[in-house]
C-alpha angles and dihedrals in degrees: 000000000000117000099212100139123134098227088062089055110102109243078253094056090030080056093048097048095052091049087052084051101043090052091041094058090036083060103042090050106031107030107017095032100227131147119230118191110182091194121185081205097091121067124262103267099045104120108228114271131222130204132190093181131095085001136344103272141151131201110207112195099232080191093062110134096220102056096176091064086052081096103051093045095056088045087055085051107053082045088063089047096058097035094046090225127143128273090217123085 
């Protein structure tokens, strides 16, 4: 079982995680324009999702068991954005 679970971060990693996450979402809104949405409305397992039409959009799963891949994955997703692929594999 993986231990990714924020309380188990030290206050150094747990600062560092909220920084990655603070510049991720800085990039994707104000440089890149996209819009980033983190709901508590999927469950748990529903990968985030990305749009380019009718606007540019991801939808990041707050619920998501594995918080510490919460960057990445927003990171995957504003690659797909900007490189109009799929969010599919």
């Amino acid at each position: 079982m993986k231990n990714n679970n924020l309380d188990y971060l030290s206050i150094e990693n747990r600062e560092n995680y909220d920084r990655l996450l603070k510049f991720l979402m800085n990039k994707a809104m104000f440089d890149y324009h996209i819009g980033v949405e983190f709901t508590n409305q999927l469950p748990p397992f529903a990968p985030p999702v990305c749009y380019n039409d009718p606007g540019k959009c991801i939808i990041m799963n707050s619920r998501w068991p594995y918080p510490t891949e919460i960057p990445f994955q927003l990171a995957h997703e504003i690659a797909h954005v900007l490189h109009e692929g799929a969010t599919l594999l």
